[in-house]
C-alpha positions as CSV (number, residue, x, y, z in Angstrom):
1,X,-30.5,88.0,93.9
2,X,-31.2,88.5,89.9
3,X,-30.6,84.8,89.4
4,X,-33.9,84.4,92.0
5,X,-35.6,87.4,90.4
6,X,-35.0,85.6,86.9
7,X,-36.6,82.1,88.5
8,X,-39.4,84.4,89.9
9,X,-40.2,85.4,86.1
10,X,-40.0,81.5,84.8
11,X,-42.1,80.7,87.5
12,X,-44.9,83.8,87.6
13,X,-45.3,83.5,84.0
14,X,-46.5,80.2,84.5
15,X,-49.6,81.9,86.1
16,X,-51.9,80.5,89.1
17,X,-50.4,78.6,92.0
18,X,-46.8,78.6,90.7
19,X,-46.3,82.2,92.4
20,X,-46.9,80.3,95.8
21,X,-44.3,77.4,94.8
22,X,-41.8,79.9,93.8
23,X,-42.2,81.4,97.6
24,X,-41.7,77.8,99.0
25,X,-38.4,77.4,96.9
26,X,-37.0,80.9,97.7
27,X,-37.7,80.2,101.7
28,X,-36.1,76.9,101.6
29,X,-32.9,78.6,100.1
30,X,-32.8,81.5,102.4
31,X,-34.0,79.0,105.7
32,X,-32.0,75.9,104.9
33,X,-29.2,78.0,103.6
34,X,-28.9,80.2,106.7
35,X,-29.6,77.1,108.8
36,X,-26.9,75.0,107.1
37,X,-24.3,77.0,105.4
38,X,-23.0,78.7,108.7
39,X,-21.5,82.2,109.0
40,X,-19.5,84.3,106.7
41,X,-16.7,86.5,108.4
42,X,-14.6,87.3,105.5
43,X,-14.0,90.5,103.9
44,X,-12.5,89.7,100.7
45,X,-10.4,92.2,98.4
46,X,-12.7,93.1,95.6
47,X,-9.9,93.3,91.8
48,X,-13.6,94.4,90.1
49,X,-15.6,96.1,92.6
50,X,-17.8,98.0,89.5
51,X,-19.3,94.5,88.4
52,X,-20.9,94.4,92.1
53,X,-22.5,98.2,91.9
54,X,-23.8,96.3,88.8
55,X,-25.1,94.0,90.8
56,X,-27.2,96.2,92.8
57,X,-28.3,98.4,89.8
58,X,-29.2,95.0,87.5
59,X,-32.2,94.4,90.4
60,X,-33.7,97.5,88.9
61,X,-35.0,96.5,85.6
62,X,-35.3,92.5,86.3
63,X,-37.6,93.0,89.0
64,X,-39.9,95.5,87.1
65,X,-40.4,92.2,84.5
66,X,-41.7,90.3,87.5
67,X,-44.0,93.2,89.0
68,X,-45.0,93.7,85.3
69,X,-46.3,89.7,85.3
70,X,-48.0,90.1,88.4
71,X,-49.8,93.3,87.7
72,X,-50.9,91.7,84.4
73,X,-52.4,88.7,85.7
74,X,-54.5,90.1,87.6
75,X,-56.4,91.8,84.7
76,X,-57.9,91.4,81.4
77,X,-55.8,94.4,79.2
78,X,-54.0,92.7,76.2
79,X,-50.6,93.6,75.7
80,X,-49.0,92.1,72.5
81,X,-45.7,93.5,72.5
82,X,-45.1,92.3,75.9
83,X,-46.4,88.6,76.3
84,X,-44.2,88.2,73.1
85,X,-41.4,89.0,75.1
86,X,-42.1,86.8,77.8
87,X,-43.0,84.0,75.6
88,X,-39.5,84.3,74.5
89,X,-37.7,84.4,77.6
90,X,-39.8,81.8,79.1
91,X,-41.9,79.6,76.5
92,X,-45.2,81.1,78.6
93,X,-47.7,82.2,76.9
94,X,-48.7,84.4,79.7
95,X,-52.2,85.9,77.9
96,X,-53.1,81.9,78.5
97,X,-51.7,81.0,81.1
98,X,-53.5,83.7,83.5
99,X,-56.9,82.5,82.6
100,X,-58.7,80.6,85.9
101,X,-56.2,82.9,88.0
102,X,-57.8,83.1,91.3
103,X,-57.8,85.0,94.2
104,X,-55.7,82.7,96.2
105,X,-53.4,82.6,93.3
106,X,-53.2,87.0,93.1
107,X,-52.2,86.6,97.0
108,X,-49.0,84.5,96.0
109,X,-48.2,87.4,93.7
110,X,-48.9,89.5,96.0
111,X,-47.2,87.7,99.0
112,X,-43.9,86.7,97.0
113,X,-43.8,90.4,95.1
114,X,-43.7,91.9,98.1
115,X,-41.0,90.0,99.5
116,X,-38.9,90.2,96.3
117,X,-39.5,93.6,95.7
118,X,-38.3,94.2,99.8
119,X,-35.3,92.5,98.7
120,X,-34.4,93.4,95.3
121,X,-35.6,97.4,95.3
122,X,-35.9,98.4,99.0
123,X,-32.4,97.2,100.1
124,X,-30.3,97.9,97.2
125,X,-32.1,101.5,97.1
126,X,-31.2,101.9,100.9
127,X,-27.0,100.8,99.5
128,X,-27.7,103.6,97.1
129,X,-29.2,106.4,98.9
130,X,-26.2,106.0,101.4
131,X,-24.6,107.4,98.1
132,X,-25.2,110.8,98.6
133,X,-22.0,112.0,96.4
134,X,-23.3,110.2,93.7
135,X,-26.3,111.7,91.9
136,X,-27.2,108.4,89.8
137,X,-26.5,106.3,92.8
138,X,-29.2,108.4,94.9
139,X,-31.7,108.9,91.6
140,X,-31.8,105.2,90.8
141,X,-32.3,104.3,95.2
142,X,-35.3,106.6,94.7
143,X,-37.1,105.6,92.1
144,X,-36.4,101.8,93.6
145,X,-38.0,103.5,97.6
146,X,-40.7,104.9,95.0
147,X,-42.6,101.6,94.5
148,X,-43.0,100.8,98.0
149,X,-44.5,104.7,97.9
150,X,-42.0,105.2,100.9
151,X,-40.2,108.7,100.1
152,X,-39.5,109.5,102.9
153,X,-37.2,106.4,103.3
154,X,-34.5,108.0,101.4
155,X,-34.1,110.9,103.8
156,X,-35.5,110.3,107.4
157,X,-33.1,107.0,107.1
158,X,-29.9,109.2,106.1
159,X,-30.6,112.0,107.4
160,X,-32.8,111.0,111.0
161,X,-32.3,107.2,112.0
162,X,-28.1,107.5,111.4
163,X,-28.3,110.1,113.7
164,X,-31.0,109.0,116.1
165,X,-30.5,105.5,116.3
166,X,-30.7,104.0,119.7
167,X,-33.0,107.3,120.7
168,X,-36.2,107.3,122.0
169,X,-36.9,109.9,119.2
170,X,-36.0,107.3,116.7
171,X,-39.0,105.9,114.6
172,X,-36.6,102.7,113.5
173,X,-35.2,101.8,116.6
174,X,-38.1,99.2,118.3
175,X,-38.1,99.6,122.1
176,X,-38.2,96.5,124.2
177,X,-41.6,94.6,124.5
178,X,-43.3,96.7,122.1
179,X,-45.8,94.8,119.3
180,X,-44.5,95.2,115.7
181,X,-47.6,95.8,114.5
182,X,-47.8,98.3,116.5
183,X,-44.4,99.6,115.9
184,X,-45.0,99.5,112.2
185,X,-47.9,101.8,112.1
186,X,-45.9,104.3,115.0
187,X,-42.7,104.2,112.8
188,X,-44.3,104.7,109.2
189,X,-46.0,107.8,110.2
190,X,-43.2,109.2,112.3
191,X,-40.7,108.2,109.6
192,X,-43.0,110.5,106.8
193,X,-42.9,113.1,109.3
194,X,-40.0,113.7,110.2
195,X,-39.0,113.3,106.0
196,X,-41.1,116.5,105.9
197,X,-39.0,118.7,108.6
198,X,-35.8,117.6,107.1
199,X,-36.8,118.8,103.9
200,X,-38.4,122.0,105.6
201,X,-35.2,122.8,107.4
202,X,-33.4,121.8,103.7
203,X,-35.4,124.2,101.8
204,X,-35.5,127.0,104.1
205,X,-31.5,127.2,104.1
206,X,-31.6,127.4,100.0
207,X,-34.5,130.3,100.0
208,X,-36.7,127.8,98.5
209,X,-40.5,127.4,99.7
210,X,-41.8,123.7,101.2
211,X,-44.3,123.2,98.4
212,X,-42.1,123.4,95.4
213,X,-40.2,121.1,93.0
214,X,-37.2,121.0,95.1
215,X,-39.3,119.1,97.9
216,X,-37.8,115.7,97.8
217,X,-40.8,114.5,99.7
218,X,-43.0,115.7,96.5
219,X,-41.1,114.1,94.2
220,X,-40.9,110.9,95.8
221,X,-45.0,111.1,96.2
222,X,-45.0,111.5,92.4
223,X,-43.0,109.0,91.2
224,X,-45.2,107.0,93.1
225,X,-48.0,108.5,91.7
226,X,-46.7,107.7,87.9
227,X,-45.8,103.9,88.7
228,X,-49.6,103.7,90.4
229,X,-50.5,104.8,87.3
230,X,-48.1,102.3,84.9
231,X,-50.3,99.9,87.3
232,X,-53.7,100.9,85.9
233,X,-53.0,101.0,82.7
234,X,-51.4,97.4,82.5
235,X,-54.0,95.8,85.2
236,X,-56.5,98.1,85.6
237,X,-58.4,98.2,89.1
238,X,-57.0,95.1,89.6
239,X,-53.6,95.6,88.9
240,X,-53.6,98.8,91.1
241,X,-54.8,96.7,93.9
242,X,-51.9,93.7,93.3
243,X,-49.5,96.5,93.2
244,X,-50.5,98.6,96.1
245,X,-50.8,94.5,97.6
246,X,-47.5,94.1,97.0
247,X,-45.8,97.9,98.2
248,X,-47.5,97.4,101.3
249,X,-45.9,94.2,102.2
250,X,-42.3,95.6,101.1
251,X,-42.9,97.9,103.5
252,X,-44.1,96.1,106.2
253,X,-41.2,93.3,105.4
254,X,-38.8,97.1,105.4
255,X,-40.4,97.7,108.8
256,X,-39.9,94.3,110.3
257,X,-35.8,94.8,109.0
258,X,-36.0,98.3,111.1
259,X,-37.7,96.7,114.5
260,X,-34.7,93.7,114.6
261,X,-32.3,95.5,113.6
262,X,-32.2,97.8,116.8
263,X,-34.8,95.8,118.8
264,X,-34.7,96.7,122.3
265,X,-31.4,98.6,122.2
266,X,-30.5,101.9,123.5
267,X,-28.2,105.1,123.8
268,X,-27.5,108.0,125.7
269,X,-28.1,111.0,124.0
270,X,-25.0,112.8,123.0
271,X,-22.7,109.9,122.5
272,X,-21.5,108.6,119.8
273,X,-23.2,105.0,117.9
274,X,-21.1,102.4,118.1
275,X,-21.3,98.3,117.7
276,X,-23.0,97.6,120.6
277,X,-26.5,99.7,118.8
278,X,-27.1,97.1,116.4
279,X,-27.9,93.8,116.0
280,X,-25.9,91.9,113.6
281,X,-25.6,88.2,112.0
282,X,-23.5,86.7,110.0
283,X,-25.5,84.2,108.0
284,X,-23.7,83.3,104.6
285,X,-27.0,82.8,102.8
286,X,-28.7,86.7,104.3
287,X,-25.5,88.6,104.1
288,X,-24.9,87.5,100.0
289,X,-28.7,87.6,99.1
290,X,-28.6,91.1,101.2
291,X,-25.8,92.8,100.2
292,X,-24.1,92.6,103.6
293,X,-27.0,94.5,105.3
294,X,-26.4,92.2,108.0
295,X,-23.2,93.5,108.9
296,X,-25.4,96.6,110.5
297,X,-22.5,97.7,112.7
298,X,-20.1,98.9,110.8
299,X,-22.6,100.3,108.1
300,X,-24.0,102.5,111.1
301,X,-20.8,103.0,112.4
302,X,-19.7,104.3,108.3
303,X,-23.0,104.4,106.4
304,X,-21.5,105.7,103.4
305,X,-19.5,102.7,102.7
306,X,-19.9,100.2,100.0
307,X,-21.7,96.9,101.1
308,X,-18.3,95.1,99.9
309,X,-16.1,96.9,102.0
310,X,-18.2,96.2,105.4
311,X,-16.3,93.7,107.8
312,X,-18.5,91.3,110.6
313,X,-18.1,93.0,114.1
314,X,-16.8,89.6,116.2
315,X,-17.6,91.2,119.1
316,X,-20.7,92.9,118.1
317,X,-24.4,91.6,119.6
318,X,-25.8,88.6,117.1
319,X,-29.4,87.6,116.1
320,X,-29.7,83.6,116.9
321,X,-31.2,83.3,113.1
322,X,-30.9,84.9,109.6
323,X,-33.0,87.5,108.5
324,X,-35.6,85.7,106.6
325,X,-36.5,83.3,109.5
326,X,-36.1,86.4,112.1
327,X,-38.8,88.4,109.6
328,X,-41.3,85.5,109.6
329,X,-41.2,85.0,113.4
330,X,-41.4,88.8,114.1
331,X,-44.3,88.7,111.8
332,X,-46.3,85.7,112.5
333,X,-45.3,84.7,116.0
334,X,-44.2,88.2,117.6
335,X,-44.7,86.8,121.2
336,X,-42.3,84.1,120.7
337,X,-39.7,86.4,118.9
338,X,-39.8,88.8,122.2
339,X,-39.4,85.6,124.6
340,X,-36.9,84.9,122.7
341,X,-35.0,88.4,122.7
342,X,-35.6,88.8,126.6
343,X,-32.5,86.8,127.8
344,X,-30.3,88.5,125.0
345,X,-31.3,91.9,125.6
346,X,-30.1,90.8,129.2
347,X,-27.0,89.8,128.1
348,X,-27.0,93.2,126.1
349,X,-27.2,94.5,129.7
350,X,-24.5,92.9,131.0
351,X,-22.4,92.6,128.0
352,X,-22.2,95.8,126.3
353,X,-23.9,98.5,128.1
354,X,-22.6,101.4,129.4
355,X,-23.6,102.1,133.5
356,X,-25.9,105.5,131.7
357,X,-27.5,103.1,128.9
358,X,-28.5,100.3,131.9
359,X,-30.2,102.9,133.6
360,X,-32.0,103.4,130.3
361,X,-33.2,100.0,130.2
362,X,-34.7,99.8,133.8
């Protein structure tokens, strides 16, 4: 992933309609990859297992260099300091080379920053979140969950969805036959609040009130707030509109990750999670490029583990695809993604259900 963040920066400084071919290259490695490469169920011994934490935290700062670009070309402020440093990296003279930027050409910013940004900031923050021992680990996860201006990521996810997945209570957890689009709007409301009355039920038990510095939901709003702000004064209007462009398709790309990842599945309440509540793949291109997200099992089944240490579940249920191609079917053909789940959920049924959770699904 920061090699591709790194081509994203040659390629976005570049200005105009290079944004858009960057997005057909990264496709075309995720797609053909997935399609081609087959399925990685391995789970190697790790000698260095500190130089892949790196990994995750090296997103962080590369990314902000592409968002940076973005933002900047879709305004008019000049700032020396930093188009010398891009010239540099990249031999683009990027205070050139965003004149004649068009509309059409801010959308491929938009389109591609929102997809990087889902997976270079909003997965790694959801491996470091699950960190809760670790006060850097969860800092740096919510300042990444800050630029999608989701807050309340970092706790319903931990704190709700672990415990509620397969619920009808659970915002994440799509039920069968619903529109995404739908969903989307459902789950990012409910998601918000239930962040609040986690963080009510938080404060009350350390004698603190709800509107207070300790509210996690607060500070996540203004971090938000401050990077909306880093926005203006690099793009202006413009560059406030390209990054809130850009949030809101991380968060709709987060969303669409939520409704396949449980689509359709369900559990009694009172018992425990187990394999059989996820969907899972084992795509070699998804599970490198997503830090083993795809192993959704076991990271439900122990969400505090390192993405390394998660094994494939042979025996769990399986997507037909890889994640990218899943995501743009859920998005742009959402009909043919639910045809397509019908005879698998079915199988579900059959397959894995208890005789209380087929019940649930009549």
């Amino acid at each position: 992933m920061p090699l591709l963040i790194l081509m994203a920066i040659y390629l976005g400084a570049m200005g105009q309609y290079w944004a858009w071919v960057y997005l057909l290259i990264l496709d075309t490695i995720i797609i053909a990859g997935d399609a081609f490469l087959g399925d990685d169920k391995t789970t190697p011994e790790y000698r260095y297992p500190m130089l892949l934490t790196i990994l995750v935290y090296i997103n962080f700062p590369v990314y902000l260099i592409f968002l940076t670009i973005a933002i900047y070309m879709s305004g008019s402020v000049s700032l020396p300091s930093f188009e010398q440093i891009i010239y540099l990296v990249t031999g683009s003279d990027i205070a050139l080379t965003r004149h004649g930027t068009a509309v059409w050409h801010l959308a491929g910013y938009v389109f591609t920053g929102g997809l990087l940004m889902g997976s270079a900031l909003t997965i790694p923050a959801h491996e470091l979140v699950h960190h809760k021992k670790k006060k850097i680990d969860w800092l740096i996860g919510n300042w990444m969950m800050a630029f999608t201006c989701d807050s309340a990521f970092a706790i319903e996810h931990v704190h709700g969805h672990h415990k509620n997945v397969g619920l009808a209570t659970d915002p994440a957890t799509a039920k069968r036959g619903e529109s995404f689009y739908l969903f989307f709007l459902k789950a990012s409301l409910q998601e918000h609040r239930d962040g609040w009355k986690i963080e009510n039920e938080r404060l009350k038990k350390r004698g603190h009130g709800l509107i207070s510095v300790y509210n996690r939901m607060i500070r996540g709003y203004a971090r938000s707030f401050l990077i909306l702000a880093a926005a203006y004064y690099i793009g202006g209007f413009g560059g406030v509109v390209v990054f809130l462009g850009i949030s809101v398709f991380a968060k709709l790309f987060l969303e669409i990750v939520n409704y396949m990842e449980h689509y359709g599945l369900v559990r009694v309440p009172g018992t425990p999670v187990a394999p059989h509540h996820s969907w899972n793949t084992n795509k070699r291109v998804s599970s490198i490029l997503l830090y083993n997200l795809t192993r959704h099992s076991h990271h439900h089944e122990q969400g505090s583990l390192e993405f390394w240490k998660l094994r494939p579940y042979p025996g769990a249920p399986e997507m037909p695809y890889g994640y990218l191609t899943t995501l743009y079917l859920v998005a742009f053909f959402p009909g043919a993604y639910r045809r397509m789940m019908e005879p698998r959920l079915e199988d579900w049924r059959n397959t894995y259900a208890t005789e209380e959770e087929k019940v649930l699904m009549s």
